[in-house]
VMD Tcl script that builds the backbone (N, CA, C; Angstrom):
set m [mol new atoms 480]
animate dup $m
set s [atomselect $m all]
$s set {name element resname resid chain x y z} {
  {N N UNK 1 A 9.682 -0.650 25.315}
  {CA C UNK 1 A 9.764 0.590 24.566}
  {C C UNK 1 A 9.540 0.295 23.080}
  {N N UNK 2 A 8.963 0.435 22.436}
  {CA C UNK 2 A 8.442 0.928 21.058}
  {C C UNK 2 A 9.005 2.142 19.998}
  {N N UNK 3 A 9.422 2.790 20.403}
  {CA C UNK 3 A 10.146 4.188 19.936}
  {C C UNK 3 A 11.458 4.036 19.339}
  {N N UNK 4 A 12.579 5.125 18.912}
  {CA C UNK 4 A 13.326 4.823 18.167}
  {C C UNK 4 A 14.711 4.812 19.256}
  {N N UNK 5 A 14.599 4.441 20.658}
  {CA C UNK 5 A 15.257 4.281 21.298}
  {C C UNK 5 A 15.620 3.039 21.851}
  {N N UNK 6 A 14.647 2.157 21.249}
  {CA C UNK 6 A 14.569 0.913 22.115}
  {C C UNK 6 A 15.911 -0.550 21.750}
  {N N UNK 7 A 15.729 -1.071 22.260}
  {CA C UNK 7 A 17.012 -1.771 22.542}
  {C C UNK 7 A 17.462 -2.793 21.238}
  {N N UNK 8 A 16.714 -2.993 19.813}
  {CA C UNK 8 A 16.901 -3.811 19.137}
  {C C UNK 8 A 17.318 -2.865 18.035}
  {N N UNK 9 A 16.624 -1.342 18.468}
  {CA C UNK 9 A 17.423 -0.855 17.000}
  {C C UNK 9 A 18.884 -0.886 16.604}
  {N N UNK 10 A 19.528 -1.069 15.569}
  {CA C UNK 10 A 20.095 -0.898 14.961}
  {C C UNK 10 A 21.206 -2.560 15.089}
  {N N UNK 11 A 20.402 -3.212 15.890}
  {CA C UNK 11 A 21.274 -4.689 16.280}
  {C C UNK 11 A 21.410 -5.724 15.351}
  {N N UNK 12 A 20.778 -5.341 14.040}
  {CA C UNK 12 A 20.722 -6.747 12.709}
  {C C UNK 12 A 20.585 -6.022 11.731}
  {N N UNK 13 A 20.937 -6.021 10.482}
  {CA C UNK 13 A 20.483 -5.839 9.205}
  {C C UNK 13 A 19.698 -6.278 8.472}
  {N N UNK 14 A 18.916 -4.838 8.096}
  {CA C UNK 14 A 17.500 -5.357 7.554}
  {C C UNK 14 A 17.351 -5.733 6.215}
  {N N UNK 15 A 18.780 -6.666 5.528}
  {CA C UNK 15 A 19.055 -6.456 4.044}
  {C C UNK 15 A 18.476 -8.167 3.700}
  {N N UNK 16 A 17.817 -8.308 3.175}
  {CA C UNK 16 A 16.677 -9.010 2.541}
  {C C UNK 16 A 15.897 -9.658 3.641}
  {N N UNK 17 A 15.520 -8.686 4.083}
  {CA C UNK 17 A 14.463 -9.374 5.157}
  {C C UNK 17 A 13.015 -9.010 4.671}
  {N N UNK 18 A 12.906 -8.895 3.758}
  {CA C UNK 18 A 11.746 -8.880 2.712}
  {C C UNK 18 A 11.678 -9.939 2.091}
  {N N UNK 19 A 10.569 -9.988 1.753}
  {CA C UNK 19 A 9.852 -11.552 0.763}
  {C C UNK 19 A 10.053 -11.118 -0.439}
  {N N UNK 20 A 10.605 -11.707 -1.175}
  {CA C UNK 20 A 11.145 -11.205 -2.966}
  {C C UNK 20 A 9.765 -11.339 -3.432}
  {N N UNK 21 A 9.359 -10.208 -4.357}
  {CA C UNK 21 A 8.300 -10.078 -5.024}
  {C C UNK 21 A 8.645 -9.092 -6.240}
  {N N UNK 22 A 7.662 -8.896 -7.515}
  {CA C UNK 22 A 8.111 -8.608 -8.612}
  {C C UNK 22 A 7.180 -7.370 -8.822}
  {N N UNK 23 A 5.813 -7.054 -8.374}
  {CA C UNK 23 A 4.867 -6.466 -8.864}
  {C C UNK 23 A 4.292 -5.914 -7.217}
  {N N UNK 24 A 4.500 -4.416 -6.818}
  {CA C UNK 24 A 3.981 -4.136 -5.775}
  {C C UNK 24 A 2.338 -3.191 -6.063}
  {N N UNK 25 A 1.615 -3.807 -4.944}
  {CA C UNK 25 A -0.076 -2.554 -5.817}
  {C C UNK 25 A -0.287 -2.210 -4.045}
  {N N UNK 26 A -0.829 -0.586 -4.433}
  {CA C UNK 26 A -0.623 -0.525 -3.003}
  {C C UNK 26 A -2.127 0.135 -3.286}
  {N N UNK 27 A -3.201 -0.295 -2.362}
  {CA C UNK 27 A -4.241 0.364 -2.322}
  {C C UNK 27 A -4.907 1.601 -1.114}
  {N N UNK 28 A -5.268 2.216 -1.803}
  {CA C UNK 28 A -5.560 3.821 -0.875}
  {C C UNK 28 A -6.621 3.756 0.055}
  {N N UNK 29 A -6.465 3.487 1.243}
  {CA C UNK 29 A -7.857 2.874 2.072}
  {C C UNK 29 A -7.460 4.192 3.663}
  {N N UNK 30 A -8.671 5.247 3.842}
  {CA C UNK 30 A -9.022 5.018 5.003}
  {C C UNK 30 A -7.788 5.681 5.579}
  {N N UNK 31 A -7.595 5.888 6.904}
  {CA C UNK 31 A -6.308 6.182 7.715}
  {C C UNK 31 A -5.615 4.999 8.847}
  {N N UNK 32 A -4.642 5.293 8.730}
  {CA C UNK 32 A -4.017 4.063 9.683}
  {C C UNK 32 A -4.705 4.256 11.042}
  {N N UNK 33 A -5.219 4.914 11.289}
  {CA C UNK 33 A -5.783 4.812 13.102}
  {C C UNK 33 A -6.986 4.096 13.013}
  {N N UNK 34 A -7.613 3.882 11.703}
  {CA C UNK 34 A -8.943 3.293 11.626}
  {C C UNK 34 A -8.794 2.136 11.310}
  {N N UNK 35 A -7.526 1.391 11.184}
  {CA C UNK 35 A -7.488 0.221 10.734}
  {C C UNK 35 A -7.262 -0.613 12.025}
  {N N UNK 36 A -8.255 -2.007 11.633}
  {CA C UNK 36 A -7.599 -3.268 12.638}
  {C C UNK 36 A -6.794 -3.301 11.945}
  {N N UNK 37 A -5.651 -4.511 13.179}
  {CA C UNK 37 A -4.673 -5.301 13.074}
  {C C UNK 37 A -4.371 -5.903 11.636}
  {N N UNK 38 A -5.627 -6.851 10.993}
  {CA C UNK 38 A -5.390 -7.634 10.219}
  {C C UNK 38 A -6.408 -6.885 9.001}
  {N N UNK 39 A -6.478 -5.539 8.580}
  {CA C UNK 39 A -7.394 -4.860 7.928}
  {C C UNK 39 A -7.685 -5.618 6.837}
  {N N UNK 40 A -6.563 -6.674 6.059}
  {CA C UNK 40 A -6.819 -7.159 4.484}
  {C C UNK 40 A -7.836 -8.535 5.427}
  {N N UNK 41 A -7.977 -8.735 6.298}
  {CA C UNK 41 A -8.980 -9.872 6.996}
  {C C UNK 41 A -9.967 -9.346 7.255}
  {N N UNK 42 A -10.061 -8.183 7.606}
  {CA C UNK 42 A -11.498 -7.154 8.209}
  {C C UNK 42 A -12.659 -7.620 6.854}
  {N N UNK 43 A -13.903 -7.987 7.283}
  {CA C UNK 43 A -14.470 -8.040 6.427}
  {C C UNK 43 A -15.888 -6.596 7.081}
  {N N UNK 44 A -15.308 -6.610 7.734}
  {CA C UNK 44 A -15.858 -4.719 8.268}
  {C C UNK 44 A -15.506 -4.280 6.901}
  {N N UNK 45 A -14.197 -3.676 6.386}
  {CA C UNK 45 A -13.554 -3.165 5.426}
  {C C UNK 45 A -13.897 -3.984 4.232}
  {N N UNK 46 A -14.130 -4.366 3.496}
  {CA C UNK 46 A -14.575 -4.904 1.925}
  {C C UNK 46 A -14.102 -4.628 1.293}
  {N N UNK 47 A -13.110 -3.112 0.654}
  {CA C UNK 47 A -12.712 -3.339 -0.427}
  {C C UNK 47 A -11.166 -3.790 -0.017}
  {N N UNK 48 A -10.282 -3.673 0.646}
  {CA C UNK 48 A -9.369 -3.979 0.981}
  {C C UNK 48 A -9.162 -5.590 1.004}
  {N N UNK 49 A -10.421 -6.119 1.685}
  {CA C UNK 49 A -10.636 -7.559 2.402}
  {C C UNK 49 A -11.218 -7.742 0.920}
  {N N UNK 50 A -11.422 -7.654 0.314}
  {CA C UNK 50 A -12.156 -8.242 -0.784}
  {C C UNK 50 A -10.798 -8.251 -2.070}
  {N N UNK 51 A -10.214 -7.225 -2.306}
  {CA C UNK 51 A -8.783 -7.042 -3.368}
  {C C UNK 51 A -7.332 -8.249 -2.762}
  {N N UNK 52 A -7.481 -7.940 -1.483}
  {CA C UNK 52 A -6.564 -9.139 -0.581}
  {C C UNK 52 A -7.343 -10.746 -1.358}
  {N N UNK 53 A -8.199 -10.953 -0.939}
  {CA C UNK 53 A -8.816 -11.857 -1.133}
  {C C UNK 53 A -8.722 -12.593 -2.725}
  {N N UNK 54 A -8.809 -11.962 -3.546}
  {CA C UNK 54 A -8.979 -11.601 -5.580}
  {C C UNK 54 A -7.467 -12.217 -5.383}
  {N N UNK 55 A -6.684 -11.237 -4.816}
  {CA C UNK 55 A -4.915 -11.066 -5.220}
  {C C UNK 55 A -4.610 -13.102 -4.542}
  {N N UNK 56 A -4.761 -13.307 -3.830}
  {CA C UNK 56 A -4.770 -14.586 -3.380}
  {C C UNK 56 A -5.340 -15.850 -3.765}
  {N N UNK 57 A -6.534 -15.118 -4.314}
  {CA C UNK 57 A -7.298 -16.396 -5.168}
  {C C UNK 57 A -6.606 -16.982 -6.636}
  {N N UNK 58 A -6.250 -15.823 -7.188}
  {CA C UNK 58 A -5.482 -15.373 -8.587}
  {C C UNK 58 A -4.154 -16.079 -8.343}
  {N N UNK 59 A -3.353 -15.836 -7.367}
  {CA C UNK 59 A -1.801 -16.201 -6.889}
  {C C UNK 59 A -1.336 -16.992 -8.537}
  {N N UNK 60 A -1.831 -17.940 -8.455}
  {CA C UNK 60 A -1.362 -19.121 -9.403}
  {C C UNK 60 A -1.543 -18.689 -10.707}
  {N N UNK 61 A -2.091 -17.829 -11.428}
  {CA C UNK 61 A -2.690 -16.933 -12.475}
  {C C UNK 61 A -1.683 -15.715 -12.411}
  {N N UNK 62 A -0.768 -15.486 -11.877}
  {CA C UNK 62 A -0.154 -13.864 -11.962}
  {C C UNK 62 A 1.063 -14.388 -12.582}
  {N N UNK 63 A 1.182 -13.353 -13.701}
  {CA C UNK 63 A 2.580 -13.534 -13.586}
  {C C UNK 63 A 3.898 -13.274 -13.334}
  {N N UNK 64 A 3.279 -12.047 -12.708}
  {CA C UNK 64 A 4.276 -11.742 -11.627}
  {C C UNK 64 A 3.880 -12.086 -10.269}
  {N N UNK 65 A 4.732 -12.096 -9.280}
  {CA C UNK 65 A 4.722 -12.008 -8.000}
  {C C UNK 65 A 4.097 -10.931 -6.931}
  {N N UNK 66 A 3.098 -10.802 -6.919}
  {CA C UNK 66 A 2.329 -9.384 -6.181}
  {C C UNK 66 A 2.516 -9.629 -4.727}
  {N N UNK 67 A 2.663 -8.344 -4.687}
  {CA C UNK 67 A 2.664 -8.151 -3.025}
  {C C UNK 67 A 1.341 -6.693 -2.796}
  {N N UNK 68 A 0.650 -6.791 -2.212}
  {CA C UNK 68 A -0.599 -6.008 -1.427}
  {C C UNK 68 A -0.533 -5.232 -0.477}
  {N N UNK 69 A -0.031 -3.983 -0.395}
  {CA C UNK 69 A 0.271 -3.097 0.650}
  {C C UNK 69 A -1.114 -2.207 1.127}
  {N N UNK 70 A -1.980 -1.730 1.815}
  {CA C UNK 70 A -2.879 -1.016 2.108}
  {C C UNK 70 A -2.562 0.209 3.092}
  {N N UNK 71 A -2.239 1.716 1.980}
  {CA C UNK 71 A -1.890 2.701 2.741}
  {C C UNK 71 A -2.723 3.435 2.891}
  {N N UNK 72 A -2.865 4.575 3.968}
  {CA C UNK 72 A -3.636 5.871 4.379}
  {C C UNK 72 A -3.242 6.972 3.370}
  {N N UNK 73 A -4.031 7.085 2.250}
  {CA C UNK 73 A -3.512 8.680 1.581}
  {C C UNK 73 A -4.497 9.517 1.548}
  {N N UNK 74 A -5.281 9.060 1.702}
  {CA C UNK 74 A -6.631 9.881 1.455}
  {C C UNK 74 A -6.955 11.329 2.405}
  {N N UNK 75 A -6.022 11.891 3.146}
  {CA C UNK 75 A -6.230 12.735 3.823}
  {C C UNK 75 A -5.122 13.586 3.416}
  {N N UNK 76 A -4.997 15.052 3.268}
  {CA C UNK 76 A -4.221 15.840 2.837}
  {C C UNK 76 A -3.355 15.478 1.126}
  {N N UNK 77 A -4.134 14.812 0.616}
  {CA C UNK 77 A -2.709 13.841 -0.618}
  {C C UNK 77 A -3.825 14.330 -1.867}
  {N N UNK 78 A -3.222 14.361 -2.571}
  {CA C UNK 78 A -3.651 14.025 -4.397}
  {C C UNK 78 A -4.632 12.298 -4.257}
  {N N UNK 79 A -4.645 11.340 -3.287}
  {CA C UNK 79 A -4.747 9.798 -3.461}
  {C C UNK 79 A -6.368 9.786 -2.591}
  {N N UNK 80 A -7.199 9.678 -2.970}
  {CA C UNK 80 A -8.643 9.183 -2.574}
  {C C UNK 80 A -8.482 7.256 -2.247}
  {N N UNK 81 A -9.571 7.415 -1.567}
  {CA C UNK 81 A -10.324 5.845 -1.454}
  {C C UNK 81 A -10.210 4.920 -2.522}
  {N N UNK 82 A -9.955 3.816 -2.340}
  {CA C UNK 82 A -10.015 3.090 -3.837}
  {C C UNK 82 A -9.131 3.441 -5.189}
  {N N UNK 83 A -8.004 4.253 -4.853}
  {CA C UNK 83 A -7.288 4.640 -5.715}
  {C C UNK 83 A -6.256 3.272 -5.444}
  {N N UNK 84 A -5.446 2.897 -6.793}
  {CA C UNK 84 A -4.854 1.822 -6.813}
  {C C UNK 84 A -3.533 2.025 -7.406}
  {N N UNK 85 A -2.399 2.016 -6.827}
  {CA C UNK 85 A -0.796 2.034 -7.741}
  {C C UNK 85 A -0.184 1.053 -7.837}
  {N N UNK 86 A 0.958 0.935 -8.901}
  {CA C UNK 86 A 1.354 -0.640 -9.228}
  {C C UNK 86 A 2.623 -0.235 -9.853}
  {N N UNK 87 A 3.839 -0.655 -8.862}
  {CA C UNK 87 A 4.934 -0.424 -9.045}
  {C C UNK 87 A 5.973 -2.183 -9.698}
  {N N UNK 88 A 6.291 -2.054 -10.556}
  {CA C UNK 88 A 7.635 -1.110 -10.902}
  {C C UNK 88 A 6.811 -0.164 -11.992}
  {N N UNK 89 A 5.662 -0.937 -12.515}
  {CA C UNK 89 A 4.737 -0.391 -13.570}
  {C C UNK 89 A 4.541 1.294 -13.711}
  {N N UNK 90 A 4.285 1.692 -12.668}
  {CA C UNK 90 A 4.411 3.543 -12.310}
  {C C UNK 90 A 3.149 4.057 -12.866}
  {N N UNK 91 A 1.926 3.005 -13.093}
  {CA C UNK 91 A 0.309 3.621 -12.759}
  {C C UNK 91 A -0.259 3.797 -11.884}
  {N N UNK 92 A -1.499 4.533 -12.094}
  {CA C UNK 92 A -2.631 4.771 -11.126}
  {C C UNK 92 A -4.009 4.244 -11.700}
  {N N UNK 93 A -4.812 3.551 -10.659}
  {CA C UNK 93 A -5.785 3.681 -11.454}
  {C C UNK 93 A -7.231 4.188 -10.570}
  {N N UNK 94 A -7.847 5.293 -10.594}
  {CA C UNK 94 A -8.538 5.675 -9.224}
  {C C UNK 94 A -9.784 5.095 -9.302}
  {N N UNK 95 A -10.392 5.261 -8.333}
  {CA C UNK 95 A -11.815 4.527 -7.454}
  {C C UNK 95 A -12.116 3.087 -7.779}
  {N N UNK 96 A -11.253 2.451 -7.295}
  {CA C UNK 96 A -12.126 0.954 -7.270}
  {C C UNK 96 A -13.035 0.893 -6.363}
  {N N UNK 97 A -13.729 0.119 -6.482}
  {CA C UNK 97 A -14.872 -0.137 -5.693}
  {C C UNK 97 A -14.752 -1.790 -5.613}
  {N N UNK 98 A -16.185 -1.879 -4.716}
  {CA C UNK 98 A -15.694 -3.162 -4.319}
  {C C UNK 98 A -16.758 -4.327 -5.472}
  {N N UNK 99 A -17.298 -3.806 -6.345}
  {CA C UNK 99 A -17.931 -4.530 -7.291}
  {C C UNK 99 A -16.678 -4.450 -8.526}
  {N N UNK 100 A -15.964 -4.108 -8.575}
  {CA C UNK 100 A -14.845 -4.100 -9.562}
  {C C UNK 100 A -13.976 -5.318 -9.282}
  {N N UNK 101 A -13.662 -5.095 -8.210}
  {CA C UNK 101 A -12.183 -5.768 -7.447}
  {C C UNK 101 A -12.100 -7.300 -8.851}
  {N N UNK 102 A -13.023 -8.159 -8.896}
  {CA C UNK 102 A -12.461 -9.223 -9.830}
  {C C UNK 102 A -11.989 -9.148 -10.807}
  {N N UNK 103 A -13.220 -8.367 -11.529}
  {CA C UNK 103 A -12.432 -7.889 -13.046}
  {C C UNK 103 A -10.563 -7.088 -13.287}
  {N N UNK 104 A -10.929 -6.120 -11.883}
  {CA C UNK 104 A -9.453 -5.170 -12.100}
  {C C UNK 104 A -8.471 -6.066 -11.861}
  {N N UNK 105 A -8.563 -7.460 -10.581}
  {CA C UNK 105 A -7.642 -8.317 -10.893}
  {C C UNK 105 A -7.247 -9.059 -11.841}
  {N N UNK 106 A -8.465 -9.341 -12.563}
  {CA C UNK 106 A -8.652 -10.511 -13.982}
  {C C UNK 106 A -7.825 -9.115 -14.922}
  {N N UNK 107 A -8.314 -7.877 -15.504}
  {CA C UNK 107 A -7.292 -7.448 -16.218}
  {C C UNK 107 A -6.276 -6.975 -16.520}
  {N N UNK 108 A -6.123 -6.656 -15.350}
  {CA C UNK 108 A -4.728 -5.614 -14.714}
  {C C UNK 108 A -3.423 -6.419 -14.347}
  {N N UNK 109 A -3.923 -7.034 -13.522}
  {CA C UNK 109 A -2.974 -8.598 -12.754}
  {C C UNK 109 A -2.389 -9.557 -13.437}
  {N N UNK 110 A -3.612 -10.190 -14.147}
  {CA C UNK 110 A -3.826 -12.013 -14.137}
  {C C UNK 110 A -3.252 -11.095 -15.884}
  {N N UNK 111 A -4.155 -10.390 -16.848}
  {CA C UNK 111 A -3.822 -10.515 -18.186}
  {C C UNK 111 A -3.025 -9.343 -18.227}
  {N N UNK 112 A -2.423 -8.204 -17.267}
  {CA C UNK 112 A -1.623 -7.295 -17.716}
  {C C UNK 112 A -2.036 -6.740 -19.123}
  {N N UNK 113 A -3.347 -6.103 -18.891}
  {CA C UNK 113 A -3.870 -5.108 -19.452}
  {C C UNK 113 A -4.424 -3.821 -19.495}
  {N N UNK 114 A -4.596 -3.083 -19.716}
  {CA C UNK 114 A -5.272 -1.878 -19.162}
  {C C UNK 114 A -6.975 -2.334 -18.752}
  {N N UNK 115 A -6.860 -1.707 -17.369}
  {CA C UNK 115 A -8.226 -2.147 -16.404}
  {C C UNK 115 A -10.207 -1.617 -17.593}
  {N N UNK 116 A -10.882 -2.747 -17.581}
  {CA C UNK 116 A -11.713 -2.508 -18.650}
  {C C UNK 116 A -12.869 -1.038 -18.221}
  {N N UNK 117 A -12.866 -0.733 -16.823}
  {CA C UNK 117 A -13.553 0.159 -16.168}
  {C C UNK 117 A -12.834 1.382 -15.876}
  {N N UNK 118 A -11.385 1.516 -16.080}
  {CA C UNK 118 A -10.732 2.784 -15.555}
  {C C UNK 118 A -10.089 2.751 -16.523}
  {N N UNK 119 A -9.209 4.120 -16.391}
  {CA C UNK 119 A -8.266 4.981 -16.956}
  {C C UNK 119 A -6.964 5.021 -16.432}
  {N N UNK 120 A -5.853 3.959 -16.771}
  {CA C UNK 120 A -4.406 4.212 -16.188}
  {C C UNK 120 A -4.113 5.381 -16.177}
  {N N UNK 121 A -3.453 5.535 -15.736}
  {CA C UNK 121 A -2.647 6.971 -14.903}
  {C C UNK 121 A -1.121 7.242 -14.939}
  {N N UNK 122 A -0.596 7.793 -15.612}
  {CA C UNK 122 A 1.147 7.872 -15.378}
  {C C UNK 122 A 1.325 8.200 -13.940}
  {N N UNK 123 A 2.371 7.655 -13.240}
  {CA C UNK 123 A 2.449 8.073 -11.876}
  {C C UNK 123 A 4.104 8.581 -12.499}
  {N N UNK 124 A 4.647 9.441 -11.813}
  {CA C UNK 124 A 6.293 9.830 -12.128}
  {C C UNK 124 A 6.897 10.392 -11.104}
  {N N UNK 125 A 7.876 10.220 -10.876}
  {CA C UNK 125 A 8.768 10.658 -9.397}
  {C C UNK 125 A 8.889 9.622 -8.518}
  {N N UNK 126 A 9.481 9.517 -7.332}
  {CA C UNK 126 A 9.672 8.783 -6.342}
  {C C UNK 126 A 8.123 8.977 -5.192}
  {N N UNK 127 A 8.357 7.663 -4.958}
  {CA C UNK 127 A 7.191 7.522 -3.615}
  {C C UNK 127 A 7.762 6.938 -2.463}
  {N N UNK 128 A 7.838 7.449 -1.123}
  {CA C UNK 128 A 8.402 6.979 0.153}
  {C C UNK 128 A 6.626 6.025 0.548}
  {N N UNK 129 A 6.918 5.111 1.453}
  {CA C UNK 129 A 5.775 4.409 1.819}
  {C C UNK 129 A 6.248 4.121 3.535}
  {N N UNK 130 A 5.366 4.404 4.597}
  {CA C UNK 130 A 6.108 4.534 5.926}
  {C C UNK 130 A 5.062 4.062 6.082}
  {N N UNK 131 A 4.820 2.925 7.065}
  {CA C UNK 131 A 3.905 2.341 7.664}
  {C C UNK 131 A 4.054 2.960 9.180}
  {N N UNK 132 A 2.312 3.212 9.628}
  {CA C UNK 132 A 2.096 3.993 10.790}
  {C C UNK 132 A 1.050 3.160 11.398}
  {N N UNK 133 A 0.463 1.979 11.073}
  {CA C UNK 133 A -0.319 1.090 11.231}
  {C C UNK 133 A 0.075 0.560 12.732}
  {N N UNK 134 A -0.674 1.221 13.369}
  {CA C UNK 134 A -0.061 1.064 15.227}
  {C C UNK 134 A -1.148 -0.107 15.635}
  {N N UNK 135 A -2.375 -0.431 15.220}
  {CA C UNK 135 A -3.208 -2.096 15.638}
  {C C UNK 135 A -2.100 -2.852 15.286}
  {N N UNK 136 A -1.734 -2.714 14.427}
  {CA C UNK 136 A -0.778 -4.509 14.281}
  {C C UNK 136 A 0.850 -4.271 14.396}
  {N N UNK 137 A 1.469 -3.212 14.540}
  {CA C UNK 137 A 2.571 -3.072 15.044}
  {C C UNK 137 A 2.631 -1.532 15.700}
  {N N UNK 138 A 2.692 -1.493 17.129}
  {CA C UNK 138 A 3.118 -0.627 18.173}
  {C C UNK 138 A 4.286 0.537 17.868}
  {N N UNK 139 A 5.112 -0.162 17.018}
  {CA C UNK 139 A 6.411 0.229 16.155}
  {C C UNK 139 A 6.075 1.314 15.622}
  {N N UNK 140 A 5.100 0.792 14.422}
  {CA C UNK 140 A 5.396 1.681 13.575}
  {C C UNK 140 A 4.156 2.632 14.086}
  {N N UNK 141 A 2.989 2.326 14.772}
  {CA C UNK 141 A 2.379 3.557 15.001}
  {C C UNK 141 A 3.160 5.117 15.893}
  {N N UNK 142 A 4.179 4.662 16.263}
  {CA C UNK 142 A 5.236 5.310 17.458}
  {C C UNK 142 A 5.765 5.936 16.764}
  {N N UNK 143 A 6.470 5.575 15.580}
  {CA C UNK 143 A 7.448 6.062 14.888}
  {C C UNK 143 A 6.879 5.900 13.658}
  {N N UNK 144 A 6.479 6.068 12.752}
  {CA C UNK 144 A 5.789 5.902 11.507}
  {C C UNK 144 A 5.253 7.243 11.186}
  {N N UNK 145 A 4.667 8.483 12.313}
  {CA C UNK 145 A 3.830 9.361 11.963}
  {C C UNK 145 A 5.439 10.387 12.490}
  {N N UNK 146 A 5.582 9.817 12.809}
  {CA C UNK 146 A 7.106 11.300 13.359}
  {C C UNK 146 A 8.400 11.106 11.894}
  {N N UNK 147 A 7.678 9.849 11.120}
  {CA C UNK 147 A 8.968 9.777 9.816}
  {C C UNK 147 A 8.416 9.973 8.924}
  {N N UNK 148 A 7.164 10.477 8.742}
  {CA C UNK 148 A 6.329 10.833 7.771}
  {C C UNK 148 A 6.365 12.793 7.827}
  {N N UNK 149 A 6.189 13.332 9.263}
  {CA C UNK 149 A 6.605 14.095 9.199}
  {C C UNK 149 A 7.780 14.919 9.065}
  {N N UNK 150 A 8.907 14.415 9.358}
  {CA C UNK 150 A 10.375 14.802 8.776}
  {C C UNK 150 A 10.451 14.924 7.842}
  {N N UNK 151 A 9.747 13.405 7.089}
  {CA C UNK 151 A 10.165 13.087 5.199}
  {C C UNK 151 A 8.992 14.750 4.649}
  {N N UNK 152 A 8.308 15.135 5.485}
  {CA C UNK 152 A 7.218 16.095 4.991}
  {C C UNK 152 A 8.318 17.452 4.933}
  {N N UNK 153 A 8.958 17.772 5.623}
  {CA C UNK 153 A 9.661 19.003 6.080}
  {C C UNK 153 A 10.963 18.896 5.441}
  {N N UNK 154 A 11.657 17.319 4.926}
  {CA C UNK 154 A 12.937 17.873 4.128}
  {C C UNK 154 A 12.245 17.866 2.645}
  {N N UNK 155 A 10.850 17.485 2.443}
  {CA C UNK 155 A 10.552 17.350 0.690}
  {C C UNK 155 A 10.452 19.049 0.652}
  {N N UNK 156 A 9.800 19.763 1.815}
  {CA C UNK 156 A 9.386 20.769 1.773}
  {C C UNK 156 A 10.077 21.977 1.634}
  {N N UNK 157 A 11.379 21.621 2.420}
  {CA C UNK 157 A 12.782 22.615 2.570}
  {C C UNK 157 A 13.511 22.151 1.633}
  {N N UNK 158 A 13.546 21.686 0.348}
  {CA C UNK 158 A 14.287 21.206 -0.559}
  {C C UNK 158 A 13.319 21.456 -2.198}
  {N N UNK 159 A 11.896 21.619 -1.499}
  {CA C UNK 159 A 11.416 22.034 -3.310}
  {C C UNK 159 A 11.026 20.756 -3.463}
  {N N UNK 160 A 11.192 19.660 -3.477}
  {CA C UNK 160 A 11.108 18.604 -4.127}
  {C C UNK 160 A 9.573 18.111 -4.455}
}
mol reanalyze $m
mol bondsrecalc $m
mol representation Tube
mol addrep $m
């Protein structure tokens, strides 16, 4: 079972079962049903597989700690393709492409500057992030799109 019934929920605490990181960038790719398993490996996908790739090459050059998330917003959202956010920072920076990807790492990342091709973006308010990515975990494709819709219906019945 896969669902929110199954036999491991609620049996451990999920309190630092995360990899400590300092600098999260989450890039706007596509919908989770279209993604393989290993999408930042897909070299089908390029800009994803190509920004994964930059963020890894760079590692030793950052000075913060990045972590690379690749979400679905591009359908019903304010967030297009190639749109890029970078938390704790609270920018945006929209349409990368995949002839950018070095530079936006070299200025954004590596020198923590404003990107030499785009326009930062104030981002403000809270952002929920629910992974629905069902190729590489069964989990969350099961339950990922039924907690996206709840979180849709209490933002909605609350104004927020």
């Amino acid at each position: 079972d896969v669902g929110f019934d199954r036999s491991e929920m609620y049996s451990s605490s999920l309190g630092n079962t995360v990899e400590y990181y300092e600098r999260h960038v989450f890039l706007c790719y596509k919908e989770p049903l279209d993604w393989p398993a290993r999408l930042e490996n897909s070299v089908d996908d390029p800009l994803p597989y190509l920004l994964s790739a930059a963020i890894k090459s760079r590692k030793d050059h950052l000075p913060l700690k990045t972590r690379l998330t690749i979400y679905g917003g591009s359908n019903g959202t304010e967030f297009t393709d190639g749109d890029v956010l970078i938390f704790p920072e609270m920018i945006k920076y929209k349409g990368l492409k995949e002839s950018d990807v070095d530079g936006f790492v070299e200025d954004v990342l590596v020198q923590g500057k404003p990107w030499a091709s785009g326009i930062p973006e104030s981002l403000v308010g809270a952002y929920i992030f629910v992974c629905a990515h069902a190729s590489r975990d069964k989990r969350c494709g099961v339950c990922g799109p039924v907690l996206v819709e709840k979180f849709k219906e209490e933002i909605e019945s609350r104004s927020l």
